[in-house]
C-alpha positions in Angstrom: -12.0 -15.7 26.0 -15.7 -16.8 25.6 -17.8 -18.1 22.9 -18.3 -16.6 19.6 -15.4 -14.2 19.5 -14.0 -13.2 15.8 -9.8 -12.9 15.5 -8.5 -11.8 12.3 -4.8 -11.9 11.4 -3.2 -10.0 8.0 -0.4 -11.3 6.7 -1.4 -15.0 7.4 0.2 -17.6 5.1 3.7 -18.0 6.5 6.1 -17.0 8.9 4.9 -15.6 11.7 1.1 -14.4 10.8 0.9 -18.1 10.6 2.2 -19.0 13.5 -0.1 -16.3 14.7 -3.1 -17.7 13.4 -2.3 -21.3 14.6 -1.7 -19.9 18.5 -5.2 -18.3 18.1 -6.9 -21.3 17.2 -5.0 -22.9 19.8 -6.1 -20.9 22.6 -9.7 -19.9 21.5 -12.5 -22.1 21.9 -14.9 -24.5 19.8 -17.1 -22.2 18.4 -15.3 -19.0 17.7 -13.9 -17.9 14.4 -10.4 -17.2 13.5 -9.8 -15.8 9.5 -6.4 -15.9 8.2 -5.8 -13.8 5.3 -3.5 -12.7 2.2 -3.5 -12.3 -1.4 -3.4 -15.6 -2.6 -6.5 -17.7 -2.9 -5.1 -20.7 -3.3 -2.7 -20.4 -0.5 -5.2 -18.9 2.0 -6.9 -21.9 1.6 -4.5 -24.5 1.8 -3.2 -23.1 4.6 -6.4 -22.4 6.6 -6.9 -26.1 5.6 -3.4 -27.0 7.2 -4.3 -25.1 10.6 -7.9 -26.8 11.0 -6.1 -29.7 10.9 -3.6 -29.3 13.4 -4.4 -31.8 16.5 -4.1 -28.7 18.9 -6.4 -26.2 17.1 -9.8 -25.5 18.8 -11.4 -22.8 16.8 -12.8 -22.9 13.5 -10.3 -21.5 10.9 -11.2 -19.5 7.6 -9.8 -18.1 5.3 -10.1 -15.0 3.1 -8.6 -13.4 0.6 -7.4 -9.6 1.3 -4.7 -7.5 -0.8 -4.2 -5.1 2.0 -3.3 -2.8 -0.3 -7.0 -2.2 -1.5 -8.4 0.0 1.2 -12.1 -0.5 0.1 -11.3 -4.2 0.4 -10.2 -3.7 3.9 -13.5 -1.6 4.8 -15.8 -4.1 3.3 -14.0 -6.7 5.2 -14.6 -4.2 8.5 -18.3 -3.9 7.6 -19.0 -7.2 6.8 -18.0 -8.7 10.0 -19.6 -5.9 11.8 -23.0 -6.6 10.3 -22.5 -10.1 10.2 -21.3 -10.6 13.9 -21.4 -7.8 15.9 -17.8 -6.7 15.3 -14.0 -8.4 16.1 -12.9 -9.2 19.0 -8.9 -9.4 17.6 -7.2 -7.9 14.9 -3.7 -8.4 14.1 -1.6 -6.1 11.1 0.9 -8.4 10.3 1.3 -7.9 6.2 5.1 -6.6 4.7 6.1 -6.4 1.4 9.2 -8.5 1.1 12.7 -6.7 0.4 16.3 -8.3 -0.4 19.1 -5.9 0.3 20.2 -6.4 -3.4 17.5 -4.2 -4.7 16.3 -1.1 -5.0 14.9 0.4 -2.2 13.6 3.3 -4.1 12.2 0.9 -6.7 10.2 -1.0 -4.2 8.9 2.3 -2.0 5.4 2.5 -3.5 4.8 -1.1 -2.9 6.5 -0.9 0.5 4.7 2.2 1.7 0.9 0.5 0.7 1.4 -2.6 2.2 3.1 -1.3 5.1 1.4 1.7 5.8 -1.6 2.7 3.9 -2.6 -0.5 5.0 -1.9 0.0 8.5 -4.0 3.8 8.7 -6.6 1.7 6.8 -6.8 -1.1 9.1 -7.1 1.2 11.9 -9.5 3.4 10.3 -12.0 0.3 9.6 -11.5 -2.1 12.2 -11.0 0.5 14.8 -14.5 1.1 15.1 -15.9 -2.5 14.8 -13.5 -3.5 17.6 -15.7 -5.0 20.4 -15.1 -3.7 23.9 -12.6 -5.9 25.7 -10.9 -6.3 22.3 -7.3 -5.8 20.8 -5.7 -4.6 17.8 -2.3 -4.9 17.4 -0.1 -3.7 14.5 3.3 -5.9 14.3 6.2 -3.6 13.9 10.1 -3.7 15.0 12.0 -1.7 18.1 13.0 0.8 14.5 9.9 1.9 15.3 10.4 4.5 18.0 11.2 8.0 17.0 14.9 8.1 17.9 16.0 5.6 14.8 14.7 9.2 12.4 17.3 12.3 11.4 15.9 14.7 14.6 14.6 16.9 11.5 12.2 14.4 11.0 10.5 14.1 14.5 7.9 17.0 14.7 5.9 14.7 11.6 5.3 12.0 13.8 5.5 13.1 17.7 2.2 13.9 18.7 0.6 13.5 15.2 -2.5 12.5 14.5 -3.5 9.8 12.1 -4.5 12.3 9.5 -0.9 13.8 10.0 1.1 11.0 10.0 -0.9 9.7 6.7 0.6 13.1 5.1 4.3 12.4 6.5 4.1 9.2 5.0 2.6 10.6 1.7 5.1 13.5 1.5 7.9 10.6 1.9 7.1 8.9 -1.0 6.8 11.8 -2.9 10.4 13.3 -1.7 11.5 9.4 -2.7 10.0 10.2 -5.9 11.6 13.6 -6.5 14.9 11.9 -5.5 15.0 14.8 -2.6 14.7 12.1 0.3 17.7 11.9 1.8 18.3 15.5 1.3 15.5 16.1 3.9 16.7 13.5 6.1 15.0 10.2 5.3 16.9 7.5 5.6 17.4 5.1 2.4 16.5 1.6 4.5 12.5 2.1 3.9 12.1 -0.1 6.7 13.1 2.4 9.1 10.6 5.5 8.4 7.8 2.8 7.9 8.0 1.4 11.4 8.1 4.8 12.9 5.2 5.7 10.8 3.2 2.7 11.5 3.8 3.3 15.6 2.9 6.9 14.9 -0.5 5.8 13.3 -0.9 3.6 16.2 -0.1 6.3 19.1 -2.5 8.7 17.0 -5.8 6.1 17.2 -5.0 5.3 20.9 -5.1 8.8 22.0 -8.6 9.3 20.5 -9.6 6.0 22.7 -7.1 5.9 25.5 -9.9 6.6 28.1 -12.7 4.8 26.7 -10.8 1.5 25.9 -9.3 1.2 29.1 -12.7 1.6 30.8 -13.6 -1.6 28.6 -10.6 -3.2 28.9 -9.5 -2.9 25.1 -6.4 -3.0 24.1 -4.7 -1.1 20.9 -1.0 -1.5 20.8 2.0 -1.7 18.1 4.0 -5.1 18.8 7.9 -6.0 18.3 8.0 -9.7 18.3 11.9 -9.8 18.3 14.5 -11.1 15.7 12.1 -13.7 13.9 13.7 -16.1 11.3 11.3 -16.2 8.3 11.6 -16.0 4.8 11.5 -12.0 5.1 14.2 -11.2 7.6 16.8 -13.9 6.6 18.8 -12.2 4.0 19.3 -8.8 6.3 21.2 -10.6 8.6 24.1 -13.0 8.9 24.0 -14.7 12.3 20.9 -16.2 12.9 22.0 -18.3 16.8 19.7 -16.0 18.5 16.9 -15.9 16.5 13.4 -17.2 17.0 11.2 -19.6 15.6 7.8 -17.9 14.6 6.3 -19.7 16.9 8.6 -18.6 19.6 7.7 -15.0 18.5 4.2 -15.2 18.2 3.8 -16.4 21.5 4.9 -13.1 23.5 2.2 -11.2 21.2 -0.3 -13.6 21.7 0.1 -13.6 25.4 -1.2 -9.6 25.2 -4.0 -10.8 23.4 -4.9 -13.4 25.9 -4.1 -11.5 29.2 -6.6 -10.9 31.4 -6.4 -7.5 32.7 -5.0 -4.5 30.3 -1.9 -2.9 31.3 -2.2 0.8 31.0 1.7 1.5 30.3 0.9 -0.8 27.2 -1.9 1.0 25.8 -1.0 2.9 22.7 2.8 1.5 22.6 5.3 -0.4 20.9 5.5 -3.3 23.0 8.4 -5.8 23.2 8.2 -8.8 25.3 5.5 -7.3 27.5 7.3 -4.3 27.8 6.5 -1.1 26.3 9.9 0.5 24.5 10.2 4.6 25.0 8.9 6.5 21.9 12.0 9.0 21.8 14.9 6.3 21.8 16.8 5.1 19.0 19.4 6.6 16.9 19.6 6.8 13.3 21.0 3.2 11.6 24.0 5.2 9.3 25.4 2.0 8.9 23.0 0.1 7.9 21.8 3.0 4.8 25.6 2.5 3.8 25.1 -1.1 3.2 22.1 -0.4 0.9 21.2 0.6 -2.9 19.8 3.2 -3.3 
């Protein structure tokens, strides 16, 4: 990367947005600009404070406040870097709401859905067209995300959408969650699973629209899997743990598509997985893991 070039991560305190952030300012130079960002103020800033600090960090680190759940927050944040700078250079949707599997998943839906979703179609709606040519923006999702993990009755709201279509499929989720008609129509009762299809979905949709002009400028818009991570969030879904990674471990494959030179064009518009782009249409539906869960 040169000079002056504007990363932005969501999701930012801990785990592995944090481990994000610190691999960006790692690996960007003196005078470019790396926010990290979540709800908190005061743990935005102490740990924007705790990355400048870091002997191997090389760009400036910020921090700012963003409940990605306020859409107008995201635009103004959108707008003010592009009249500020010029635009972002890399954008990375890493927020979830945290779930234990001793609640509710209904309960928590709404708050899943807009941290996890909304967010997403907003993030791609706003920073979409700020995104400088030769840019990237990635949305961190899970290999759940491809369209094979749905009920087959599912699949025609989400292959080939567009982002104004999947926004409605997501909608007309939480409303059958609502109506207590979900599972009826073939949703599944692990939120996580719909949510990561959705958010790939959203992703697919924007890179159509772009496909030809970002790969004439080298731009890169992709979904992400980092891999079995162990953080805070994921801990208490599994029991053996041996194989997974540190966030650092993790972050490092999706920083490595941020950072690659040329852009692979069997990337563009995928979920990618180690540098490898998973197929859309594979998957099968996790019974088990909805018979584990409260509804």
């Amino acid at each position: 990367m040169n000079a002056s070039h504007i990363a932005l991560v969501t999701g930012a305190n801990q785990g592995l947005g944090r481990a994000l952030v610190e691999g960006l300012a790692a690996r960007m130079h003196q005078n470019d600009l790396v926010l990290l960002t979540g709800r908190s103020h005061r743990r935005v800033a102490d740990a924007s404070r705790e990355v400048a600090l870091l002997p191997g960090t090389r760009a400036r680190v910020e921090g700012r406040v963003l409940d990605v759940t306020d859409t107008d927050a995201i635009a103004r944040l959108a707008e003010g870097l592009r009249a500020r700078h010029g635009g972002v250079d890399v954008v990375i949707s890493n927020a979830v709401a945290r779930l234990s599997p001793e609640e509710s998943q209904a309960a928590r839906a709404d708050e899943f859905i807009d941290v996890s979703n909304t967010a997403t179609h907003a993030i791609l709606r706003s920073f979409g067209p700020v995104l400088r040519p030769g840019g990237r923006l990635l949305v961190v999702a899970s290999s759940l995300g491809t369209l094979g993990h749905l009920d087959p009755r599912l699949h025609h709201l989400f292959d080939g959408a567009s982002l104004e279509q999947v926004e409605y499929a997501v909608e007309s989720w939480r409303s059958a969650i609502h109506h207590k008609t979900a599972q009826e129509a073939g949703w599944p009762v692990w939120l996580n699973v719909p949510s990561k299809v959705a958010q790939v979905a959203a992703v697919r949709a924007l890179a159509a629209e772009r496909r030809a002009r970002d790969l004439a400028t080298g731009t890169l818009i992709a979904s992400v899997c980092p891999g079995m991570v162990d953080t805070a969030t994921s801990r208490p879904w599994f029991s053996d743990y041996s194989g997974a990674q540190s966030p650092a471990q993790a972050a490092a494959a999706v920083l490595d598509l941020v950072f690659a030179e040329h852009v692979d064009p069997t990337l563009y518009g995928e979920l990618v997985r180690f540098g490898k782009a998973l197929r859309w249409h594979d998957g099968t539906p996790p019974l088990e893991q909805d018979r584990m869960l409260t509804p």
